[in-house]
Steps between C-alpha positions, in 0.01 A plus 500: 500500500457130397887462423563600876238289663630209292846563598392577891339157454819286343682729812272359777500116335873534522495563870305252617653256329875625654302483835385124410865451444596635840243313715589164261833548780359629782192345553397152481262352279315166443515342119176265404490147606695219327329222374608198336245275459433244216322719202411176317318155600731268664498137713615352817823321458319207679495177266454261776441452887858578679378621842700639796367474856745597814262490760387148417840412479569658843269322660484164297573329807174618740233253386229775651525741211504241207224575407568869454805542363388501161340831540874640435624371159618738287555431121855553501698808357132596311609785252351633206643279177839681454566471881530882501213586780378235776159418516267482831176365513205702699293191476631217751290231392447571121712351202823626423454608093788342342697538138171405325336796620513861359490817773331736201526851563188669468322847651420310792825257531692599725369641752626727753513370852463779740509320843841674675503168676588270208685816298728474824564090491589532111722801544673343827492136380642349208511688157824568353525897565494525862836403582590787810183484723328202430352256819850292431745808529433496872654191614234467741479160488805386258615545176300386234687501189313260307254649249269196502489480866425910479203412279355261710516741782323791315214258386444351849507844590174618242308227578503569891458805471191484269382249746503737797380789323179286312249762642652771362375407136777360317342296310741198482293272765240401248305197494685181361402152388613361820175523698548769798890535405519883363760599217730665798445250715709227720368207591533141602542303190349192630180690683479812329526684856561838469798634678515817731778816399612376913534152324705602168715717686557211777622298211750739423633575825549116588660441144788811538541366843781240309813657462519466155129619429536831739491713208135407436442747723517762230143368411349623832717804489422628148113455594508682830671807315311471211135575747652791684661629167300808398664740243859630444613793312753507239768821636809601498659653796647829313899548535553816584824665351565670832540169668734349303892511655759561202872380576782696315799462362752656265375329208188360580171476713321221617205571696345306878295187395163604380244200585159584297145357730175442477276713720400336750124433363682351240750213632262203453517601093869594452723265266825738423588781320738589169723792448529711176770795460466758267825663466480724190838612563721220489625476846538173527254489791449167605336299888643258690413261793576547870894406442578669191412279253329608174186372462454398132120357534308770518166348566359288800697649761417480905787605648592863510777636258763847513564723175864538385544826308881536336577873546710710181811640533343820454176446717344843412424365188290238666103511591367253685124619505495382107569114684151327632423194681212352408360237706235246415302319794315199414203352661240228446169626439252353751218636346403177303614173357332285205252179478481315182271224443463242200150357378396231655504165273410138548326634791770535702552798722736730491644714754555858398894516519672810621822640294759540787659841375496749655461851336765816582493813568805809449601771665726743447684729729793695394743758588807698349818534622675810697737733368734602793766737582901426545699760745894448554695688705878430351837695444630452140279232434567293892186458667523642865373316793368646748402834472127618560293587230108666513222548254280735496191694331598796354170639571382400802877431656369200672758151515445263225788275627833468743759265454892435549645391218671188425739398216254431245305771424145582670154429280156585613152578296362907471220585412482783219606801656820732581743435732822615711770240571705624827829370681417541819812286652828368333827274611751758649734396190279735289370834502102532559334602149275784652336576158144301462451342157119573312400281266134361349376170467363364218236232462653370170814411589767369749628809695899505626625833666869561637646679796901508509705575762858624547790405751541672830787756458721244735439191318559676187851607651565204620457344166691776324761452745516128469490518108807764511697257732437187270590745181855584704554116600414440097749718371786425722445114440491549140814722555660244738405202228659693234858539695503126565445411131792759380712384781450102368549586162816636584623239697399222244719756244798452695502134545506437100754755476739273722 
């Protein structure tokens, strides 16, 4: 009684896992988040003062902000030490740490940052992962190819936003040395006058107002989305099999483009998706783009893509449910970003710097191809057009499908079942098959049934006719061609004789 429990056991393991299998290609699915963060103590790449500042340099020439414009210098290109992830300050008006100091990593360093507001600005700004749906991608205001000039934007960005938001408990307006100026604070530099949000955001305005300087705009912009951003999802739109066209041909199919998307909760996240085929069999299954092309990179694609399957010669060998497409959506993960800080020394202070990478998310969605069924309606191997063809359920006798045919044969997909193919029409040249054809589908394999037809009893005279007259015309020129050679050989026998 053990023995069979035991085995009853290994039985029901064994079909849960096949059914794990099954929804792995049916279903979607989310895989953890990916994180790539430093996992050892690193430092700044900053060795010296090398500051950027495009909105004092936009407005340079208006005497009544010089004493503001200092309020947005960036330390230029600020990365960590290998240049590999930028580096934003949350602290305005604290010290940038530089090469000399060490970002340890310890229980409580980093820490997560939970504010959707800020998540947003890093994941939309500047941070070498978001390259499809960042702020810039739009072209609202310009391109803005420049990675440095990107930066800047981002960290103009965090600072006005933690400005406007300083009620909500961020805790990166603390008190500084400069008596009344806060640690998110700007200011005039030569009164220590606080300015309003109104006032900062004035600045920027009048500064993208210059033609060249219109992309500063992206600073205003990534804030405003960034305090109506709430959450987005990370989902797949399924593909459903059903919806996907196939195209055929004699020795090949290549499906209608198939364009994975996001749901729609999910656009603000999406980056791309990747492709992986399984094709166990060998068939040389491969995808292309919109005009035929192959697509070799598999990974990071945002245009939509159409499967080229190369058929056998024998395509009842052939089953195309043992192909899948696997399909791999990735999205940033906007549930939290990092804050690192250093120790303060020499009594300086330090503003907590936050790493500008962005952590991803996976899902998968996948689906397997369709096995389908090949009819031809031919006459010793010559496909006939039009004639009229029907399917139908054995069973329940109702119409699967009605076509005329054409001169490539006629494909379509069937479910699992039995069937009658009937002639219900046919060119006068031939004589209507009356007999319906059964056959069964099956699942595992590509189907191909055959109904033949024979010449009407005219044509068939005609052509028997015609045959016998061009096997009379044969014979007598072969006959006639023979009496003009004898009659030339004689001749050409008499002249030597003479």
């Amino acid at each position: 009684m053990r023995k069979k429990y035991l085995i009853l056991s290994s039985l029901m393991i064994v079909i849960m896992g096949a059914l794990s299998i099954i929804a792995l290609f049916t279903n979607s699915y989310a895989v953890d988040s990916i994180i790539n963060l430093p996992d050892k103590a690193f430092v700044s790449n900053k060795d010296k003062d090398d500051y950027i500042n495009l909105v004092g340099d936009a407005l340079k020439d208006t005497e009544t902000y010089n004493d503001f414009t200092d309020n947005f210098k960036v330390q230029r290109n600020y990365q960590t030490f290998d240049n590999s992830l930028p580096l934003y300050s949350l602290m305005k008006n604290l010290t940038y740490p530089t090469t000399n100091e060490i970002f340890r990593l310890t229980d409580n360093n980093p820490t997560e940052i939970n504010d959707k507001g800020l998540v947003y600005i890093i994941n939309h700004g500047y941070n070498k992962i978001n390259n499809t749906n960042s702020i810039f991608n739009t072209n609202k205001y310009g391109e803005v190819e420049d990675a440095s000039t990107q930066e800047y934007i981002t960290q103009i960005a965090i600072w006005l936003y933690i400005l406007e938001n300083e009620s909500t408990n961020l805790n990166y307006c603390d008190n500084t040395k400069i008596d009344g100026v806060k640690a998110c604070s700007f200011y005039n530099t030569s009164s220590n006058t606080l300015m309003t949000v109104e006032g900062v955001k004035g600045m920027i305005a009048q500064a993208a107002t210059k033609k060249e300087y219109k992309y500063l705009n992206y600073i205003t912009e990534l804030v405003k989305e960034a305090n109506k951003y709430k959450y987005s999802d990370s989902t797949m739109n399924p593909i459903s099999n059903a919806a996907i066209g196939y195209n055929y041909y004699e020795d090949h199919i290549v499906t209608n483009l198939i364009t994975p998307t996001p749901n729609k909760n999910s656009k603000n996240n999406y980056l791309d998706y990747s492709i992986e085929i399984d094709d166990p069999e060998n068939y040389g299954v491969y995808v292309t783009n919109n005009d035929g092309v192959k697509i070799t990179k598999m990974n990071s694609i945002t245009e939509g893509f159409k499967i080229y399957i190369p058929l056998k010669e024998d395509i009842t060998t052939m089953d195309l449910t043992r192909v899948r497409i696997s399909i791999k959506g990735t999205f940033l993960d906007d549930t939290k970003v990092y804050s690192y800080e250093v120790e303060n020394n020499n009594d300086k202070e330090f503003a907590s710097q936050v790493i500008g990478y962005t952590t991803l998310t996976e899902q998968y969605i996948g689906f397997n191809l369709k096995n389908f069924t090949r009819i031809s309606n031919n006459i010793n191997g010559r496909e006939i057009p039009g004639g009229t063809l029907v399917i139908k359920n054995k069973n329940t006798k109702e119409q699967v499908a009605k076509w005329i045919n054409k001169k490539e044969p006629h494909n379509l997909i069937l479910n699992e079942g039995t069937y009658e193919l009937c002639q219900e029409a046919v060119d006068d040249k031939y004589i209507l098959n009356t007999k319906c054809i059964e056959f069964n589908i099956d699942k595992n394999k590509i189907n191909k049934e055959n109904i033949e037809n024979k010449l009407s009893n005219s044509i068939a005279n005609a052509i028997a006719t015609s045959n016998l007259s061009a096997y009379l015309i044969a014979i007598f020129l072969f006959a006639l061609s023979g009496g003009i050679i004898a009659y030339s050989f004689r001749v050409n026998k008499i002249s030597v004789k003479q």
